[in-house]
C-alpha positions as CSV (number, residue, x, y, z in Angstrom):
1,X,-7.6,10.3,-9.2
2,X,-5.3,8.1,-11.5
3,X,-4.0,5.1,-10.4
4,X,-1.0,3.1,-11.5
5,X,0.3,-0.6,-10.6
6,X,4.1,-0.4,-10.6
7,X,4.2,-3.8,-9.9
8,X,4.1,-6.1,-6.7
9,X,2.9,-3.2,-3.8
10,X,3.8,0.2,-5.5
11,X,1.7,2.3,-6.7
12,X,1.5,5.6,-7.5
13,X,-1.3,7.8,-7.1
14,X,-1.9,11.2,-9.2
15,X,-4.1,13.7,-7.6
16,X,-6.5,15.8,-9.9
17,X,-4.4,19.0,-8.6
18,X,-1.2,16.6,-10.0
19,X,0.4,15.9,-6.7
20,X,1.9,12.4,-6.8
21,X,1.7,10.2,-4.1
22,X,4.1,6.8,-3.7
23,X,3.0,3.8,-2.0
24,X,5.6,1.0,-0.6
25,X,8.2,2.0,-3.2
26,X,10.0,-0.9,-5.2
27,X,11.3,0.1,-8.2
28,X,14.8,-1.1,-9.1
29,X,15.0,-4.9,-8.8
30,X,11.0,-4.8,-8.7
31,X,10.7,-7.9,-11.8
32,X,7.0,-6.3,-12.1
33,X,8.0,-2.9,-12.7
34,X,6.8,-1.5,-15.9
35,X,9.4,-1.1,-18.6
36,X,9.8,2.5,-19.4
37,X,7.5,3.5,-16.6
38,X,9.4,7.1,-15.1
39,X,9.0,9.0,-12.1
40,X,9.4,12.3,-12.7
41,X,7.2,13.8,-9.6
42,X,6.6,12.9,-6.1
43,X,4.8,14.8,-3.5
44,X,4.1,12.2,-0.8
45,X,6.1,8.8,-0.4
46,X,3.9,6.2,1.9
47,X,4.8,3.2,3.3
48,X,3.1,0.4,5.3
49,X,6.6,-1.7,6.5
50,X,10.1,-2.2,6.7
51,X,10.4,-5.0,4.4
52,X,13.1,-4.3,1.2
53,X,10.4,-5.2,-1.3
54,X,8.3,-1.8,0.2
55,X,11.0,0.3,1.0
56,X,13.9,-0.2,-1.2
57,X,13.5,3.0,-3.3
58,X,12.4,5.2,-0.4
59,X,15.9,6.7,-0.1
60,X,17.0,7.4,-3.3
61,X,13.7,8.7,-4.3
62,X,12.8,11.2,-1.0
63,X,16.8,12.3,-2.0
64,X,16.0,12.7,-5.4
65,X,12.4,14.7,-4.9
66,X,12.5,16.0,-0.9
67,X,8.7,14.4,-0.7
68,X,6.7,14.5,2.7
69,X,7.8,10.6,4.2
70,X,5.0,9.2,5.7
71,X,5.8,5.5,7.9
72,X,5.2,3.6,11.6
73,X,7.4,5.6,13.9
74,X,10.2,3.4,14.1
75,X,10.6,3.0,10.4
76,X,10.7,7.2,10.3
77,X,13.8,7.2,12.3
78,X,15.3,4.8,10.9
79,X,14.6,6.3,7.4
80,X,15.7,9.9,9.1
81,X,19.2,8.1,10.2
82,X,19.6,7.3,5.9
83,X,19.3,11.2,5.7
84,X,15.8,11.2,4.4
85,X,13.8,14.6,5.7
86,X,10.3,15.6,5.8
87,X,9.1,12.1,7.8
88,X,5.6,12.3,9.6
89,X,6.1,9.9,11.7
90,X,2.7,8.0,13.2
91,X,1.4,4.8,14.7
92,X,-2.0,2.8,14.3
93,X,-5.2,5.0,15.1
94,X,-3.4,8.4,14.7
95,X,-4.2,10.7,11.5
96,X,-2.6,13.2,9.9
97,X,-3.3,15.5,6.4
98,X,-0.6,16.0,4.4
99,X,-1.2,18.0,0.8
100,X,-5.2,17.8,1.2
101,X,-5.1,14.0,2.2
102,X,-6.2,12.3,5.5
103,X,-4.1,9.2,6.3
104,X,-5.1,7.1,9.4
105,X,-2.6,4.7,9.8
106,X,-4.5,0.9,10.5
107,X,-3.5,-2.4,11.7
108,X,-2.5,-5.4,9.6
109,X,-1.0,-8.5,10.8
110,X,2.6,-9.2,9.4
111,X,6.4,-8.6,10.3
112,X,8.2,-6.0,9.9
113,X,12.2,-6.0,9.7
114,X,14.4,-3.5,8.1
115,X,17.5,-5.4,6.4
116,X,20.2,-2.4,7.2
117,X,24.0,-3.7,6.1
118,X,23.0,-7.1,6.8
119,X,21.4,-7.3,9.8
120,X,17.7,-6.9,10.5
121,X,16.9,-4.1,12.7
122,X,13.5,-3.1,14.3
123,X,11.3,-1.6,12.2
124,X,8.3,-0.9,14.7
125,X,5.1,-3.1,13.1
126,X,3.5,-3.2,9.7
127,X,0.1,-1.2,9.2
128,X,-2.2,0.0,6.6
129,X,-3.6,3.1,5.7
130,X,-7.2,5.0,5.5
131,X,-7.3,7.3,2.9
132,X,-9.4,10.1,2.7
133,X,-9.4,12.6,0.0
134,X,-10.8,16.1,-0.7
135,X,-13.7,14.7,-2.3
136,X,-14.4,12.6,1.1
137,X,-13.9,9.4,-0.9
138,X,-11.9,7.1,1.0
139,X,-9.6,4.2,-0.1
140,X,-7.5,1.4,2.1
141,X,-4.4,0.5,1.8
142,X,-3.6,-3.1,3.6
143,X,-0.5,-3.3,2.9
144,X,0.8,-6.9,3.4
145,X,-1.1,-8.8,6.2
146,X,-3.5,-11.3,6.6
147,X,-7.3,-11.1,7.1
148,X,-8.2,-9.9,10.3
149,X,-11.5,-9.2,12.1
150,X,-10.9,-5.8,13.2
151,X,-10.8,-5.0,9.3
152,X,-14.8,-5.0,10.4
153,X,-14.3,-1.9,12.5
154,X,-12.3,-0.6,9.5
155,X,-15.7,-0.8,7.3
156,X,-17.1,1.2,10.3
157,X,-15.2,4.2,11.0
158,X,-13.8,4.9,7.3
159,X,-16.3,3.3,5.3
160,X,-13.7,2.7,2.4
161,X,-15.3,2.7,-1.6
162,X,-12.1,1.0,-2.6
163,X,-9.4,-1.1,-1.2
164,X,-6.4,-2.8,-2.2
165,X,-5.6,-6.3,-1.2
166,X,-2.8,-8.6,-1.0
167,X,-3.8,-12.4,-2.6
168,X,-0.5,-13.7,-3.5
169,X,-0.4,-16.2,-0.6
170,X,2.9,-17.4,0.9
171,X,4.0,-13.9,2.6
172,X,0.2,-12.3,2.9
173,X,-2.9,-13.8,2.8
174,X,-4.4,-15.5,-0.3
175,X,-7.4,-15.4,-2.0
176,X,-9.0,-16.8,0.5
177,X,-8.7,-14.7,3.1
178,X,-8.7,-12.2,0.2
179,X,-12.5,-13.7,0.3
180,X,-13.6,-13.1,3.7
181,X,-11.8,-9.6,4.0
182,X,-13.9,-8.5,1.1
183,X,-16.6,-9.5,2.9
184,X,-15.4,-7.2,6.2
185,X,-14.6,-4.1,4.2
186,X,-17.8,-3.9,1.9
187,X,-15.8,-2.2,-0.3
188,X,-17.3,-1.4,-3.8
189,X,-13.8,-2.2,-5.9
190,X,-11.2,-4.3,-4.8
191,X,-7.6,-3.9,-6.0
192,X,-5.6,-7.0,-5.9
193,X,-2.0,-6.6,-5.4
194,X,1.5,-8.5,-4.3
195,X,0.8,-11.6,-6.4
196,X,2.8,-12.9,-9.7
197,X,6.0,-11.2,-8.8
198,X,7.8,-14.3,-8.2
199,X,6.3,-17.9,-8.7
200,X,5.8,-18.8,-5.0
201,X,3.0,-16.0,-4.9
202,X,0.3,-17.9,-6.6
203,X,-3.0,-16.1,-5.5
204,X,-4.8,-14.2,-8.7
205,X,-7.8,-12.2,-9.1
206,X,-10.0,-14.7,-10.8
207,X,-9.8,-16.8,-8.1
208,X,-10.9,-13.7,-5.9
209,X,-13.5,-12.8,-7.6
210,X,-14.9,-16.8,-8.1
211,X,-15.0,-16.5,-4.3
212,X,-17.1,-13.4,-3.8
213,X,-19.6,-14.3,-6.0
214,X,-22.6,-12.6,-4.7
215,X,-20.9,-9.9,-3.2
216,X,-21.8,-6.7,-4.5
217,X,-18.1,-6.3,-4.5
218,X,-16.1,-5.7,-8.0
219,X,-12.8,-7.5,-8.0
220,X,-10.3,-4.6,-10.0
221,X,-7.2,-6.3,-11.5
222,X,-4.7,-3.5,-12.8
223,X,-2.0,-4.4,-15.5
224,X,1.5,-2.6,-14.3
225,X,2.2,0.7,-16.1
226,X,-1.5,1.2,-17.3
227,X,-3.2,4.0,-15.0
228,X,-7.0,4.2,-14.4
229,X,-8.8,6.6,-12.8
230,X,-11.0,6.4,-9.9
């Protein structure tokens, strides 16, 4: 699978059969956005929460490419009242296999507000995601959220090879927590992610990976618009 950083919490993810799947998409306005990165396929658009800095391109983008929308059920409807079709609509503990994938929507501790004309409106609450894929590998997705102790039980049931973390601090936990959720997942690679986007998010992977030394966990910092493969 390749994997590219568009910045902040997008990322897009190219099968080996080329189907593209979108996570918490925030390309225009997104100051970490690759410079002449394009989009030019999506299969699958996934998001974690309401927020405007993971869902501001959902829209345009499921209008543009008629993807399979996968969110919380409350942000589905509201995405289905902005005209957007194909939504799977879950909530926490539910799965559902969409183009050869397993999702299994997980908990994460944060808000999740949908700023609609305005106003915040309801968004239902912000989760993460197991991912398993046809080769049973499975990656999580935590979204934004802080460390919590169920992630323990996530280690359990999915046993994921490679997750993707928030450490920017401020919004989401930093590298702290970062820390001691490494040590609950047992992952192999860690993905940092929603950091150096703006200067109040001031987590970064070297300090991660200065506080898992001894971990036999590898701390995976990804430059925006440079995939890699997994």
């Amino acid at each position: 699978m390749e994997i590219t950083w568009l910045g902040h919490g997008t990322f897009q993810f190219k099968l080996p059969d080329g189907k593209v799947i979108l996570m918490d998409p925030w390309t225009n306005g997104n100051p970490a956005y690759p410079k002449g990165h394009h989009i030019d396929r999506v299969d699958i658009i996934c998001i974690t929460h309401g927020h405007f800095d993971h869902i501001h391109d959902a829209v345009p983008l499921a209008t543009t490419f008629s993807p399979e929308v996968i969110a919380i059920y409350e942000t589905a409807a509201w995405l289905e009242s902005k005209g957007v079709k194909n939504t799977h609509a879950m909530n926490k503990g539910g799965s559902q296999q969409i183009h050869g994938v397993t999702f299994t929507m997980t908990h994460a501790v944060h808000s999740c507000g949908i700023l609609d004309d305005g106003k915040i409106v309801y968004g239902g609450e912000a989760s993460g995601y197991a991912m398993r894929f046809a080769d049973h590998r499975c990656l999580y997705f935590a979204g934004d959220t802080n460390v919590f102790s169920d992630m323990s039980l996530i280690e359990q049931l999915y046993h994921p090879e490679l997750a993707f973390l928030p450490i920017g601090d401020l919004f989401t936990m930093g590298p702290a927590e970062a820390a001691m959720a490494c040590r609950l997942l047992r992952a192999r690679k860690v993905i940092p992610m929603h950091f150096g986007t703006f200067p109040p998010l001031t987590g970064r992977p070297d300090d991660l990976r200065e506080r898992i030394k001894g971990l036999e966990t590898e701390v995976w910092p990804l430059e925006p618009g440079k995939p890699v493969t997994w």
